[in-house]
N, C-alpha and C positions, 0 to 999 in steps of 0.2 A: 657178284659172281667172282669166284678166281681167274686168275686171268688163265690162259690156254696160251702155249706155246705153237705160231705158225713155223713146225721145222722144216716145211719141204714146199714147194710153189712151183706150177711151172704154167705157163700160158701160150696158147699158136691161136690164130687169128691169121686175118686178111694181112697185118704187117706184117708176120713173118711166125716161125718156129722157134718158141723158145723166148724166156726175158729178155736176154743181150740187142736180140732183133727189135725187140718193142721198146725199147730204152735205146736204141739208135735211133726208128722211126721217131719216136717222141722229140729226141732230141734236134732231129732236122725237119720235123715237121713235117713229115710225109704222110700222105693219108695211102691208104688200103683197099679206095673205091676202084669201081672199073666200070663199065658201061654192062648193063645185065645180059648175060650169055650163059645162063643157067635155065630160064622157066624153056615150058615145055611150047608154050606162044608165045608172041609177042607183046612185049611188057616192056616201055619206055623208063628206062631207069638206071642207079648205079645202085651195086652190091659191092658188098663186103667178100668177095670168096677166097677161100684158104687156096693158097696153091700145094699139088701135090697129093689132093687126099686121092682121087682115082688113081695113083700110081701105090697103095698103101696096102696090098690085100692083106690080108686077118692070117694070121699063121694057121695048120691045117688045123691042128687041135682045136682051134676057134670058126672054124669058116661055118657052120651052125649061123652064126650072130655078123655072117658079111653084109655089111650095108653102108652108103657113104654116113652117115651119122657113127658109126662104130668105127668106123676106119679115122674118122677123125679124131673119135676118143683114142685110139691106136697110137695116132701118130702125136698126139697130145701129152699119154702118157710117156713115151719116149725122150724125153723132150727132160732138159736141165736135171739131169740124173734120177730123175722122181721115182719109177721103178725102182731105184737100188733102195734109195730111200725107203720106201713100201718097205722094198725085204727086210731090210733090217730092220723095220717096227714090227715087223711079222713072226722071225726070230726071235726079237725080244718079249714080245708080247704072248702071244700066238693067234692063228690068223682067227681063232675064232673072239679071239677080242678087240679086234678092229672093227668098227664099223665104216659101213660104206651108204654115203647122202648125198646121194647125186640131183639137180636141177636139169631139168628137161623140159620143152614146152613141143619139142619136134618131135623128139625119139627118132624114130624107123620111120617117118608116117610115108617120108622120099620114097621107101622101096612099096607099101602100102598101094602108092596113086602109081606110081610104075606097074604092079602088078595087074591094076583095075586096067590100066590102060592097054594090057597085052591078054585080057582074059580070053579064053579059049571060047571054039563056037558053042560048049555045052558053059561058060560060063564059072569057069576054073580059074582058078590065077595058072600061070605058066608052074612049068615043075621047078624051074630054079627060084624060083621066088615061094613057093608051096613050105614055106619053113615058121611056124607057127613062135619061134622064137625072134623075129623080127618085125612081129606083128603087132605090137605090146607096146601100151605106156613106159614098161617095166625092162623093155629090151637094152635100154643103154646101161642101166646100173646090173642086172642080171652080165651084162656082158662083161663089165668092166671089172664085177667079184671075181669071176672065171679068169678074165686076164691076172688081177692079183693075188690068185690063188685068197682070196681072201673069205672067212666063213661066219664074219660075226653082221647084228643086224645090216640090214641091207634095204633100205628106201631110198624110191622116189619120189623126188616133189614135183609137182604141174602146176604152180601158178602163176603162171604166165612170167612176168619179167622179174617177177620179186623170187621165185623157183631159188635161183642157186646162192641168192641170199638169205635163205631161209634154211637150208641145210647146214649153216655155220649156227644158226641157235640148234636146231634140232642134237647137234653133234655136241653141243654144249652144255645140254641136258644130259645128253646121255653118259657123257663121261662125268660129269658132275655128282647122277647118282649113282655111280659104281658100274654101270652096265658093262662099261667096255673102259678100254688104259688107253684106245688113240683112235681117230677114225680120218677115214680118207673124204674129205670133203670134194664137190665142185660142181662144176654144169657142161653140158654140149648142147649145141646147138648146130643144126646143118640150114642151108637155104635149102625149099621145095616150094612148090607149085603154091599149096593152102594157108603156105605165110605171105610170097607174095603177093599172091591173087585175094589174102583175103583183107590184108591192110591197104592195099590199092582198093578194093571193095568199098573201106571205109571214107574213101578219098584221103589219105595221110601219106601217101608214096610222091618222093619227089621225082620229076622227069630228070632233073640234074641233081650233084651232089650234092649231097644237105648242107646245111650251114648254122648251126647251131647257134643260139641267140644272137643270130643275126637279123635285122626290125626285119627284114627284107623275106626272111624265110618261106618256105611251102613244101615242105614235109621233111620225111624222114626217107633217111637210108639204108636198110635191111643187111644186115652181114650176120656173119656166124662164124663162132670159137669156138676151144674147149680150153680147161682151166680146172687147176685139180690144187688142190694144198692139204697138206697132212697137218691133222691138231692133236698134240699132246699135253699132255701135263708141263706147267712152265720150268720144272724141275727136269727135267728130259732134256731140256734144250734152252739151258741158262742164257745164249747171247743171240737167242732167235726172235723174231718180229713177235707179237703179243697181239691176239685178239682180247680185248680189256671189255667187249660186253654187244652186245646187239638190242635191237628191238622189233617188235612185229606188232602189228593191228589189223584190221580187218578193213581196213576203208578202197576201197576201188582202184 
């Protein structure tokens, strides 16, 4: 394959908002975990949570698709100039020749079990969660075309942890065979109740931080990001990073 120009990247997580912040944590080795103070009971654990996304509301023309998973794609896109970037592929292109492949394994499903959990006596979701746009596998990349004014194809992927590396081949296809001139790649992911109740289900949740091939280990840590990079032709962007190729299989 040709190689693809990565012109635009930005990343927020548990370290922080933004690359600068995650290439300082890297570099002092600071980790992102916290003691869990997200589920809905009680769950011995540490998480990964983004600070700042409840303080993030969705602009009005967007409040349709308020949810903490959009708000984190919100505050994500914001993040190392990436929007401007967007525009200007937008401009140059037009937004219907962008694509947009977004990686999701949460979506909205947070506001989903919040909703279940305040259903009315006839068995309603409440009125402010009653918004069929946050209901959806499909709600985080639907949300995030609206935020980029963006009009060209537009999927998500669900499979599970492989999801938002799978949309750098998908976007690599599609500009390959002419479909589109760039596409906005990435993934979100929020912590809720049915990740971590349902990998503690599996018994794979640790009571303390993870520790990563370390002999000693007993489980995993659960966090959540968002993470977006723009792919173009490597002509677009002579002195930018290069995606040189991917692969995919089918094995578990």
């Amino acid at each position: 394959m040709p190689s693809l120009a990565v012109s635009a990247c930005t990343a927020t997580s548990a370290l922080g908002h933004g690359l600068d912040t995650h290439r300082q944590a890297l570099e002092q080795g600071r980790s992102g975990l916290r003691p869990n103070d997200i589920s809905q009971a009680p769950l011995p654990c540490w998480i990964g949570r983004v600070d700042g996304v409840e303080d993030e509301p969705l602009p009005a023309a967007l409040a349709d698709w308020d949810c903490r998973n959009n708000r984190l794609a919100w505050l994500g896109l914001r993040q190392d100039g990436f929007l401007d970037r967007v525009h200007a592929a937008r401009t140059r292109y037009g937004a219907d020749r962008i694509a947009l492949l977004l990686g999701t394994s949460t979506a909205s499903i947070g506001a989903t079990e919040e909703g279940y959990r305040r259903l009315d006596a006839s068995g309603h979701l409440p009125d402010d969660l009653r918004r069929r746009a946050i209901h959806s596998p499909h709600s985080l990349t639907d949300f995030v075309a609206a935020a980029l004014a963006l009009e060209g194809p537009c999927l998500t992927v669900s499979t599970a942890c492989s999801s938002s590396a799978k949309v750098f081949a998908s976007a690599e296809r599609m500009i390959r065979l002419g479909l589109v001139d760039a596409a906005v790649v990435g993934g979100v992911d929020t912590l809720c109740d049915s990740v971590l109740f349902g990998f503690s289900s599996l018994e794979l949740i640790s009571a303390e931080p993870c520790r990563p091939f370390d002999e000693t280990r007993n489980g995993i840590s659960i966090g959540e990001a968002a993470g977006f990079a723009l792919l173009e032709r490597a002509d677009a962007a002579p002195q930018a990073p290069r995606l040189l190729g991917w692969g995919e299989s089918s094995d578990a």
